[in-house]
C-alpha atoms as an extended CHARMM CRD file, in Angstrom:
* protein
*
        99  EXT
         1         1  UNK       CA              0.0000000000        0.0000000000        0.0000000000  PROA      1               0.0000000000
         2         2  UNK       CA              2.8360000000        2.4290000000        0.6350000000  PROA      2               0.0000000000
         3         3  UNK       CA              4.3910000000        1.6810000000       -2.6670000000  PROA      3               0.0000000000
         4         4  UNK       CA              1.4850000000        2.6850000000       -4.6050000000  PROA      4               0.0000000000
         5         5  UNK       CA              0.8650000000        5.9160000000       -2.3310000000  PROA      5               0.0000000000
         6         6  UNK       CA              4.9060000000        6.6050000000       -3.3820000000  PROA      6               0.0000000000
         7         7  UNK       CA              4.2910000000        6.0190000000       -7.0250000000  PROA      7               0.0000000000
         8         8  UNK       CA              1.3820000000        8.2430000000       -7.2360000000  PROA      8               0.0000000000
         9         9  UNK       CA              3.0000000000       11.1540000000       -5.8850000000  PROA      9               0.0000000000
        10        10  UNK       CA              6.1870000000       10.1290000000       -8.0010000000  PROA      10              0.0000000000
        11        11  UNK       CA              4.3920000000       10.3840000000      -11.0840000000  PROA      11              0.0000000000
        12        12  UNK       CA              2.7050000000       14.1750000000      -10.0420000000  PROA      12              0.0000000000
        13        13  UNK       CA              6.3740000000       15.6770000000       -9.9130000000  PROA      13              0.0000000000
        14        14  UNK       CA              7.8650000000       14.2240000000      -12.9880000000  PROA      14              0.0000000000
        15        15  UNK       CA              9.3760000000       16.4300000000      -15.4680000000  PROA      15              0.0000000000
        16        16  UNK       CA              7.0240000000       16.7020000000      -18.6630000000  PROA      16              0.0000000000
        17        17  UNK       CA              8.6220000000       18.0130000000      -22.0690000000  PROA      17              0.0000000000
        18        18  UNK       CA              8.1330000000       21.7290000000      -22.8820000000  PROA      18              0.0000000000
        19        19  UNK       CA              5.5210000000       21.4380000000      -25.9470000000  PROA      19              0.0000000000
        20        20  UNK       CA              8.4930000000       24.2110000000      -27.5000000000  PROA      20              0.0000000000
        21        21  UNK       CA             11.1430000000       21.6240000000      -27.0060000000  PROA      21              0.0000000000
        22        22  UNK       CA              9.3380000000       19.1800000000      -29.3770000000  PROA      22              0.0000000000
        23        23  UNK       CA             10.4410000000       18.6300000000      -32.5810000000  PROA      23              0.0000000000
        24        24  UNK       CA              7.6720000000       19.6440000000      -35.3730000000  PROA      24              0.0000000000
        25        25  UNK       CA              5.9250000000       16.8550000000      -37.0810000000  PROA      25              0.0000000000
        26        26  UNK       CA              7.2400000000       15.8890000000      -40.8680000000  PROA      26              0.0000000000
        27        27  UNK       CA              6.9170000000       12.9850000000      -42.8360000000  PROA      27              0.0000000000
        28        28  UNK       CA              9.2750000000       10.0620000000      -42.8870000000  PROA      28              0.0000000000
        29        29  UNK       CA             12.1160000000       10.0960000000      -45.9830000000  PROA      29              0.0000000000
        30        30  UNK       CA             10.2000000000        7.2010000000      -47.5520000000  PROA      30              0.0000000000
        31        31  UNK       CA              6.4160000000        9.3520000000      -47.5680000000  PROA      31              0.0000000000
        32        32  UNK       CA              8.7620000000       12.1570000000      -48.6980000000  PROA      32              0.0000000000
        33        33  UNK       CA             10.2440000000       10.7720000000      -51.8070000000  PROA      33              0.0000000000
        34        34  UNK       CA              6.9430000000        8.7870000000      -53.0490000000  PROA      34              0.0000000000
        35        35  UNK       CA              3.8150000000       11.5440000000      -51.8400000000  PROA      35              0.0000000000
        36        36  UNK       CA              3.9890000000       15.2520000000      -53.1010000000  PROA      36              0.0000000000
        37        37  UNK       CA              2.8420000000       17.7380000000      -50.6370000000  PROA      37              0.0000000000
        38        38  UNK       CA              1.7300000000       21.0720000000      -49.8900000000  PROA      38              0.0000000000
        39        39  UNK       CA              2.0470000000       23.5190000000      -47.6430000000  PROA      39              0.0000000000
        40        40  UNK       CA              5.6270000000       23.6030000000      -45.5800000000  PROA      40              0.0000000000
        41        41  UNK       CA              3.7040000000       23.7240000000      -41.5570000000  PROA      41              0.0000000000
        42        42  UNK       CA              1.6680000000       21.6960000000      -41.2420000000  PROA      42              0.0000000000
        43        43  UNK       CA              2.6730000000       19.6540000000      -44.4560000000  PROA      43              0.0000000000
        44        44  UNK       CA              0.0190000000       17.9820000000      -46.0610000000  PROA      44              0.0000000000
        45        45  UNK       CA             -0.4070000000       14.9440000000      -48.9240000000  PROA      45              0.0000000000
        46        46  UNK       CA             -1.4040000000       16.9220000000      -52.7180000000  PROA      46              0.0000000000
        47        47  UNK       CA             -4.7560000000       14.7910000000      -52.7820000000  PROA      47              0.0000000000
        48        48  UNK       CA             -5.5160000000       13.1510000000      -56.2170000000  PROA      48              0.0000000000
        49        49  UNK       CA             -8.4210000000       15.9560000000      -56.9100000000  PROA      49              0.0000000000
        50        50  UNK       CA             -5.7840000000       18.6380000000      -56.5940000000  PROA      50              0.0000000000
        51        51  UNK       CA             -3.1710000000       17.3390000000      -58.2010000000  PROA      51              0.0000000000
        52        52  UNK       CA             -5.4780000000       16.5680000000      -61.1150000000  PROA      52              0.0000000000
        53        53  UNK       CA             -7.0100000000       20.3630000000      -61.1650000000  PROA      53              0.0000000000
        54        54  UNK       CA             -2.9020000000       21.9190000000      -61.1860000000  PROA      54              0.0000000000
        55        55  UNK       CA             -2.2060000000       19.5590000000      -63.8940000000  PROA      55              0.0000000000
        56        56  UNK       CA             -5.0510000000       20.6250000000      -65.7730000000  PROA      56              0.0000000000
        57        57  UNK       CA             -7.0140000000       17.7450000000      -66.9780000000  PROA      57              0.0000000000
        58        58  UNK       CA             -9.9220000000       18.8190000000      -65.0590000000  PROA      58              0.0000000000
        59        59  UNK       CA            -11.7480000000       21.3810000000      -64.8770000000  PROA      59              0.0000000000
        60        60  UNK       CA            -12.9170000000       23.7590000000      -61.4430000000  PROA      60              0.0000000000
        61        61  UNK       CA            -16.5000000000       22.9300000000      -61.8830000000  PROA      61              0.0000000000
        62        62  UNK       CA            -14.9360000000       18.9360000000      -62.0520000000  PROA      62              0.0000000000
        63        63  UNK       CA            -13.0880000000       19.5670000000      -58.8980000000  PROA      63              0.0000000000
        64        64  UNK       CA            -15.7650000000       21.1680000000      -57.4290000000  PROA      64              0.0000000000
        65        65  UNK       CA            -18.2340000000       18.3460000000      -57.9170000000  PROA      65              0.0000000000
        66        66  UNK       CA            -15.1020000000       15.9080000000      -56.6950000000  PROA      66              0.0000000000
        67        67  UNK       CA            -14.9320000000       17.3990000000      -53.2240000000  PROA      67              0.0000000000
        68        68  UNK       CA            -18.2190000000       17.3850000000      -52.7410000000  PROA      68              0.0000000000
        69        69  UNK       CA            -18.9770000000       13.9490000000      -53.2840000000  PROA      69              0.0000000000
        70        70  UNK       CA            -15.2350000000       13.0830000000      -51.3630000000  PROA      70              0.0000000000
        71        71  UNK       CA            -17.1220000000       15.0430000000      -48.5640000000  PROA      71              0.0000000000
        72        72  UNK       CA            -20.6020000000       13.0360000000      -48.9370000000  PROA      72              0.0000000000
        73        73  UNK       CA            -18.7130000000       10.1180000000      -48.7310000000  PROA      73              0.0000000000
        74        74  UNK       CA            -16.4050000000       10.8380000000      -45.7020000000  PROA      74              0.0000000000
        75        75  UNK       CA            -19.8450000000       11.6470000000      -43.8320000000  PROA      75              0.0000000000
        76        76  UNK       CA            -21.6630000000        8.5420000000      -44.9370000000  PROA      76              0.0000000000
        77        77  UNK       CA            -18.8350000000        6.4780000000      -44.6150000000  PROA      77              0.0000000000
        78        78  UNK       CA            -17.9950000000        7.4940000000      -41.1000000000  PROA      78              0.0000000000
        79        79  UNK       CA            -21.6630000000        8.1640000000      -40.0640000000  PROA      79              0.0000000000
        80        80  UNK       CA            -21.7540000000       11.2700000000      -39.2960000000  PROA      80              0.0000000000
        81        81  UNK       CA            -24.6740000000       13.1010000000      -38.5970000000  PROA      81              0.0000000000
        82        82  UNK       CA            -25.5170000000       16.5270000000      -39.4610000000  PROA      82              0.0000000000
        83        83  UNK       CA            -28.2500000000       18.3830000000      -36.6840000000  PROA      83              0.0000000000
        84        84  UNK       CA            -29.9060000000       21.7470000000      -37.1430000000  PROA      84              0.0000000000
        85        85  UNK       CA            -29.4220000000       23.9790000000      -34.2990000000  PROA      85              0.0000000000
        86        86  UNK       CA            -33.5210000000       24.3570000000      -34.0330000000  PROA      86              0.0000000000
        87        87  UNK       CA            -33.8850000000       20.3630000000      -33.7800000000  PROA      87              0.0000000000
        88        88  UNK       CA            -36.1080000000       19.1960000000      -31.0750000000  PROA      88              0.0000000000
        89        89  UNK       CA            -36.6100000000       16.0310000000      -30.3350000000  PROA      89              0.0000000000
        90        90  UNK       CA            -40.0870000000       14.4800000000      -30.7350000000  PROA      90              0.0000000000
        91        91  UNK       CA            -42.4420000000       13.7930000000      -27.4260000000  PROA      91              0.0000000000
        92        92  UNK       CA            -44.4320000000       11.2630000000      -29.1070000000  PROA      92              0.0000000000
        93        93  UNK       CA            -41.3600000000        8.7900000000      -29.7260000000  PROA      93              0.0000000000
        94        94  UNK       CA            -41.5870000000        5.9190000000      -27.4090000000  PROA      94              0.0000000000
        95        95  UNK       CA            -38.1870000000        4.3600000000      -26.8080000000  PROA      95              0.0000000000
        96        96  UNK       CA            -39.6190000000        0.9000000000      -26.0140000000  PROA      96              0.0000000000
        97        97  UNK       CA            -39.0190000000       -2.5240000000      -27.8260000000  PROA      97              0.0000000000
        98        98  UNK       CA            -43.2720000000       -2.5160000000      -28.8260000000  PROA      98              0.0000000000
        99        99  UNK       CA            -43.4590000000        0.9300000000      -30.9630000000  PROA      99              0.0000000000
């Protein structure tokens, strides 16, 4: 019992890292040299859409219409649901296993 007392208190005075001291986040060498990327902080992966739309062989209408569905996708894919800030919730629901 008097060990874990000691260990609890140990662990309150540790040392923690200065969030300054850390080192910025960058891609490994191997995403580097096979992924093209924009931006310098934070870097980010040139997505297929964008890449396409630089290049040319689309036009911004194209691109346009490819983000949107990318973005219908990402929110039926993970389930998301989207709530108006007037929604209130019915009083006639029951939430029983008969209705």
């Amino acid at each position: 019992m008097a060990l874990h007392a000691l260990s609890r208190t140990s662990a309150k005075t540790r040392a923690t890292p200065a969030l300054a001291a850390l080192a910025p986040a960058t891609p490994t060498p191997e995403r580097l040299a096979r992924s093209q990327f924009v931006g310098t902080h934070p870097m980010r992966v040139l997505r297929t859409v964008q890449a396409l739309l630089h290049a040319g062989d689309i036009s911004q209408s194209a691109a346009d219409a490819a983000e949107r569905w990318y973005q219908d996708y990402i929110f039926g894919y993970c389930d998301y649901k989207e709530i108006p800030p007037d929604y209130r919730p019915s009083t006639l629901t029951r939430h029983d296993s008969v209705s």
